[in-house]
N, C-alpha and C positions, 0 to 999 in steps of 0.2 A: 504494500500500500504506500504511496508517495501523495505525500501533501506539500501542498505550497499554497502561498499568498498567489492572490488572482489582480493581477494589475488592471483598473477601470483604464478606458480609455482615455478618460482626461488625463490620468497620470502617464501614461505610457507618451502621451504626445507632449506632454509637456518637458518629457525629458531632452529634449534642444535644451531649455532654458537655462540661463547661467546662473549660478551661485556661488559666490567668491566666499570662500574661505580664510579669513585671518583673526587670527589670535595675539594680542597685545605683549609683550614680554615683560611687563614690569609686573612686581612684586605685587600680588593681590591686596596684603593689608594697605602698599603705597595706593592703588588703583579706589579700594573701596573705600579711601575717606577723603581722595581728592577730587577735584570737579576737572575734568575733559571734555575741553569744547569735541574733540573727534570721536566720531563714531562710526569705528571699522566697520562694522554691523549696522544694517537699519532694523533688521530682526531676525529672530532663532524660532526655529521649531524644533519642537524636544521630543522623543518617543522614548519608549522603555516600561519598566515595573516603579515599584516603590522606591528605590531607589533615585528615580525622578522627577515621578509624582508628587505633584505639588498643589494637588487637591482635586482631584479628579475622583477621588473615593472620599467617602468619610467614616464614620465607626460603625452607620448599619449598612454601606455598601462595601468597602473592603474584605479583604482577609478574614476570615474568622477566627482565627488564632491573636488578630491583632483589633479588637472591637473599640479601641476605645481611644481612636486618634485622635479623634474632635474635643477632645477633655486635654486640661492640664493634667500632667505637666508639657506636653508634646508642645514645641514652640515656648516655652519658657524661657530659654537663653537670650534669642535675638530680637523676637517678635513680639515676648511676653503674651500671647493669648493662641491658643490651639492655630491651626492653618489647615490642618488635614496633613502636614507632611508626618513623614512617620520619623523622625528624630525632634531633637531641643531646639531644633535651630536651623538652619539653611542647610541647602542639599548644592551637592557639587557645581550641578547645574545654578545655582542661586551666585555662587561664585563667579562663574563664569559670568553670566551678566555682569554683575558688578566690573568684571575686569572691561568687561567691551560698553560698558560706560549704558548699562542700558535698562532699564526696569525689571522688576523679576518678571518669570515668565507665569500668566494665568494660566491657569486650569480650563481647559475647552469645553468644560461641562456648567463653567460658568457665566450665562449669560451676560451678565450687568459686566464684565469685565471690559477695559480697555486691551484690544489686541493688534492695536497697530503696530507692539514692535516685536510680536511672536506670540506663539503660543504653545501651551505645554498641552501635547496626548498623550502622554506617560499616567500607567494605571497599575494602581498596586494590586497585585498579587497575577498580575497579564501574564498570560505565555507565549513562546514564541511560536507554540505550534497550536492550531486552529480548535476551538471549545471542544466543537466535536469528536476530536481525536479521543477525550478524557471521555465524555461522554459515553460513546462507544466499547470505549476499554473499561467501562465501569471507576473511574479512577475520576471524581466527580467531588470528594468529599474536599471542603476547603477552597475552593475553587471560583475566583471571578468568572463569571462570563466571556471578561475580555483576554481579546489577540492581538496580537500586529496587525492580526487581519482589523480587528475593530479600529485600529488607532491611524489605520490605513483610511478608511471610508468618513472618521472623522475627519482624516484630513482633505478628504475628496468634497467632503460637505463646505467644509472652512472655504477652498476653494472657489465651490460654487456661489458661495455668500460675496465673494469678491470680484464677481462677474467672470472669472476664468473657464473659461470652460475648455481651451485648448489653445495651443502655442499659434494657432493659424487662424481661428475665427475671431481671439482677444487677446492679439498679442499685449496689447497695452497692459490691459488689466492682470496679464500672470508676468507680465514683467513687473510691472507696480510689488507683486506681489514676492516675485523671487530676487528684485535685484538687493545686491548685495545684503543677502542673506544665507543661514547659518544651518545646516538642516543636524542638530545633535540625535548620534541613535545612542540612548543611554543604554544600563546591565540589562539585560533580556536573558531569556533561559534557565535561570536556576529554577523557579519555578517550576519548569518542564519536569526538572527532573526529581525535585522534591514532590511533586503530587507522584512521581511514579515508581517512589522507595515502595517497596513490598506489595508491587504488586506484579502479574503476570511478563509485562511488555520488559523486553532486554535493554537493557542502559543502551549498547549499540544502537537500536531503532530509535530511542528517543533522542539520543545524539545524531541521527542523521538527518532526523525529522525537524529537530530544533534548526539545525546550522541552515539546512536546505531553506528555510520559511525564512531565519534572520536575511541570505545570500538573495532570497527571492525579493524582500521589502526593498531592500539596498538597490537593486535595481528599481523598483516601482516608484521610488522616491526620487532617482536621479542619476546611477551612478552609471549608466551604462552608456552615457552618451558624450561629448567630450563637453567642456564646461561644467557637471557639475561636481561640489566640494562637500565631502561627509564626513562626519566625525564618528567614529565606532567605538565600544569599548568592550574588553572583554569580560569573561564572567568572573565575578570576586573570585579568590579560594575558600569554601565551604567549612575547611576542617578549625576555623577558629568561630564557630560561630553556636552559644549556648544548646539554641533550638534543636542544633544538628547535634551536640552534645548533650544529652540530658542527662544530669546528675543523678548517680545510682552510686550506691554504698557499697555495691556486690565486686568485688574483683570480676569475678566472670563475665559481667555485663560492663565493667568497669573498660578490659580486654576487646570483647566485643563493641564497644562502640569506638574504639581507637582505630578496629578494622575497616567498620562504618566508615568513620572520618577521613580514612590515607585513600580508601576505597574513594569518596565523594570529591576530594584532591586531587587524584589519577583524574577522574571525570573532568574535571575541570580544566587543569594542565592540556587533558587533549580536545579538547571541545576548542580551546583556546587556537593551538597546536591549526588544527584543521581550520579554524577561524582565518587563519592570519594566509593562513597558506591559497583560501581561497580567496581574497583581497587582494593579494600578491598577484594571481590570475586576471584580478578586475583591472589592474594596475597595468599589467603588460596588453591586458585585452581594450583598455581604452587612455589611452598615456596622457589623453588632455584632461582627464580628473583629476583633481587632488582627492584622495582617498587617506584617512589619517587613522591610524588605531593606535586606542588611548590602550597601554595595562595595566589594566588595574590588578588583575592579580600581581602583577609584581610587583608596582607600589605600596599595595598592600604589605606584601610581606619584607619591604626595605622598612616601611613605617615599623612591623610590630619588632625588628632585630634593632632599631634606633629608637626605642621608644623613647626614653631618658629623652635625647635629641629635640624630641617633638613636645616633652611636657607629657605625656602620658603615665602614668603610675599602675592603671589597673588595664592590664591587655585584653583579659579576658571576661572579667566579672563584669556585670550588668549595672549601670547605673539605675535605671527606672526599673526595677523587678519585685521582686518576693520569695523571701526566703532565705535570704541569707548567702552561706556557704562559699563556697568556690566560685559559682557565681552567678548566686542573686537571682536565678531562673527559676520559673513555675509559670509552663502554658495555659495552667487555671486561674491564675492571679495574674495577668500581663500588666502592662503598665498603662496608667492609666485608671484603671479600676479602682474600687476605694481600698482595696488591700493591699495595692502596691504602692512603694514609695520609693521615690527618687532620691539620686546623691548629692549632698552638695555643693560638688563643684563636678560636671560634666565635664570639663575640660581637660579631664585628667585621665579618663576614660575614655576608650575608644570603641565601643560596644554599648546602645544607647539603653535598647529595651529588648533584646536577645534574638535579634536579626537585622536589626538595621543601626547605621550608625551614629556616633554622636557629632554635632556640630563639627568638632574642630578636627574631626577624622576626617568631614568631607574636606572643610579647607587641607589640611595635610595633603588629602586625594586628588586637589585641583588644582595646589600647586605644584605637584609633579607631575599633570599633563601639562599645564599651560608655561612653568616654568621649567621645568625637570627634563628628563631624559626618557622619559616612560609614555611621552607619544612619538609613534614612526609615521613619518617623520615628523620632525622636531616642527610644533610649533612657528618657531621662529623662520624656518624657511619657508614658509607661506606668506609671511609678510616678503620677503624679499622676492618670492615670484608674483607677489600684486605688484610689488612698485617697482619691477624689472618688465610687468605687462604693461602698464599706465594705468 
């Protein structure tokens, strides 16, 4: 069985159009509290899961492991009042604005919002491969609705709101709409493959099915034609992450989920592996792209070996949880709830509420795409092939 995203013809044609790619190289904290008349960017559109999501779910549409995002403390650090994001504070993506000088991005679920300078279709707990698959395989429980595919037809809708309807009938209006703009595909996938621990389907199919549907959007969105610029990123590493580790007192189980964990690592490593390799394909198959892959599993794992470095104290224990212990995890008391409680200083922690992360682990995360070594390629040579093009 092969699944894929199914490209609408407005998106398919509108792949002519151009989207310049560039990313600022100055220091986020200098970027986020100085004023800049320029702006490399006039707007970003953002796809992905929770990770990017920035309000597109709230506590009775998301996750059901995670109900209670519209409550404090969630948003406490920066925003002081809930957002719907699923950390304290800003998400990677919220960074990046700030650095290209530009407002955060709204949520497309939100009407009353201003989206003249982008807009975010990122959906927590989204997979990358299509509902039905889950459906089908019985593998259903815990489960948004939403896919690339939905986050796909949202953006076909946004589209039509803007009078585009293809690169030929309104050129104006999908120019208005693409030029110099950002198209971010944020983490996609883990999900896929957490709804399909224990059950029947082989990690291989869901790994093939995931990558094929990511490879598929990537085209549908822009990449296969020359001009346009995407920013990718790959999937976290899994084995530092509570949820996936549930604390158990038993050696045996203690053993076994260490297995679990190196097991759901290897997954990721090659997910990644095969990620990169088919972008590298996209790369020699359409050379006037700029195609950019951010790693995040690797900055990940420079952060948690530098932790000291970064101000982190606690790598693994939960800030916002229940229970105590090693760390601070209970999927019946998540945070948010009245029986969980938060730490007092979040920034010291890089692990927010036992899947996602906290404020200053995303800054940590997006200063090492936009300043760091950990996007291919570097940032910085996109500004110099804009102003080597005019």
């Amino acid at each position: 069985m092969v699944i894929s995203l199914l490209c609408s013809p407005r998106i398919t044609l509108m792949i002519k159009l151009t989207i310049i790619l560039l990313i600022l190289s100055s220091p986020i904290s200098a970027y986020a509290t100085t004023n800049h008349p320029h702006h490399p960017f006039k707007s970003v559109y953002a796809f992905g899961d929770s990770y990017t999501d920035t309000g597109n779910t709230r506590s009775n549409t998301g996750p059901s492991g995670f109900m209670f995002v519209s409550n404090l403390p969630y948003g406490a650090t920066f925003f002081h009042h809930p957002t719907n994001r699923y950390s304290d504070g800003r998400l990677v993506i919220d960074f990046v604005a700030q650095v290209l000088s530009l407002p955060f991005l709204p949520p497309y679920l939100d009407p009353k919002a201003d989206k003249s300078s982008g807009v975010n279709f990122a959906v927590a707990g989204s997979t990358a491969i299509v509902h039905s698959f889950f459906v089908k395989n019985n593998m259903t429980i815990n489960i948004t609705p939403q896919s690339l595919q939905t986050q796909l037809s949202w953006f076909n809708k946004f589209l039509e709101g803007k009078g585009c309807k293809d690169s030929y009938a309104t050129p104006r209006e999908c120019e208005a709409v693409f030029h110099d703009a950002l198209i971010w595909v944020g983490e996609i996938g883990a999900n896929d493959y957490a709804y399909s621990f224990g059950s029947s389907v082989p990690t291989k199919t869901i790994q093939k099915l995931a990558i094929n549907s990511v490879t598929a959007f990537l085209q549908c969105v822009g990449i296969a034609e020359k001009g346009r610029k995407v920013c990718g990123r790959s999937r976290p590493t899994t084995n530092r992450v509570p949820n996936v580790v549930h604390v158990s007192r038993s050696s045996y189980r203690r053993q076994r989920q260490r297995r679990v964990c190196r097991s759901a690592n290897k997954q990721s490593d090659t997910h990644n592996t095969i990620l990169k390799a088919k972008l590298n394909l996209f790369r020699k198959q359409f050379p006037q792209s700029v195609i950019v892959y951010a790693d995040y599993y690797n900055a990940y794992l420079t952060v948690i070996k530098n932790a000291k470095k970064y101000g982190f104290k606690e790598l693994y224990k939960v800030c916002c949880g229940y229970g105590g212990g090693t760390y601070n995890f209970n999927y019946f008391n998540a945070c948010g709830s009245p029986s969980a409680t938060s730490c007092a200083n979040p920034s010291q922690y890089i692990n927010w509420d036992g899947v996602h992360l906290t404020e200053a682990m995303y800054k940590a995360m997006a200063d090492a795409f936009v300043n760091g070594t950990y996007s291919q390629p570097p940032f910085r040579s996109l500004l110099s092939k804009k102003h080597s093009s005019g």
